[in-house]
C-alpha positions in Angstrom: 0.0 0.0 0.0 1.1 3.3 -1.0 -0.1 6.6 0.7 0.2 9.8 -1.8 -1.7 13.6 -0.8 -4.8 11.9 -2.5 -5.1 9.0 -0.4 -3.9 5.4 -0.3 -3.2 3.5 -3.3 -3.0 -0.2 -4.1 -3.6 -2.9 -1.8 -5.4 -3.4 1.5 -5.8 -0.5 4.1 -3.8 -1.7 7.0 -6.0 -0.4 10.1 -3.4 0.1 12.0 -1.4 2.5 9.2 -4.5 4.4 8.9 -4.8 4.9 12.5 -1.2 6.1 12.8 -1.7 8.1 9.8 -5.3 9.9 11.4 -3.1 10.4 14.5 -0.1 12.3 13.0 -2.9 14.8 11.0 -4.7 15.1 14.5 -1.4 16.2 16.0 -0.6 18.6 13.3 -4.4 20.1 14.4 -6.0 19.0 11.5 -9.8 17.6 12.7 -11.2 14.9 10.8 -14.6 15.7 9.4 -15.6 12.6 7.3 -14.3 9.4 6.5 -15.9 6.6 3.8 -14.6 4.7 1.3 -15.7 4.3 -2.5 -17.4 0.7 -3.5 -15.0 -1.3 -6.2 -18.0 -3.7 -5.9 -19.0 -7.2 -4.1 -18.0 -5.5 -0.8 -14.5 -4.3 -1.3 -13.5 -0.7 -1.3 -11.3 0.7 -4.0 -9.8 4.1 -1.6 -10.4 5.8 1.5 -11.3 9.3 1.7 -10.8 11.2 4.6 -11.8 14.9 4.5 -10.6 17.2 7.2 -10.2 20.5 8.4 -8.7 23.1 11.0 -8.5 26.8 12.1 -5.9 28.9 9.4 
């Protein structure tokens, strides 16, 4: 798996990568608004998005 400014690319989402990576955005003050991933079909997901936001 691969993680580029768009998102995560390739492969399963580890959970616990995703955590880490939530937690490192969380410390940098960014609050996360929205998370859901987009159907591939038959149940799997093809990405991830996670929007967030914080004070300027």
């Amino acid at each position: 798996m691969k993680y580029t400014p768009g998102g995560f690319l390739g492969g399963k989402v580890k959970e616990e990568d995703f955590d880490d990576l939530l937690n490192s955005y969380g410390i940098e003050g960014w609050e996360l608004v929205s998370c859901f991933d987009t159907s591939y079909g038959q149940g799997q997901s093809r990405e991830v998005i996670a929007v967030f936001k914080r004070k300027v």
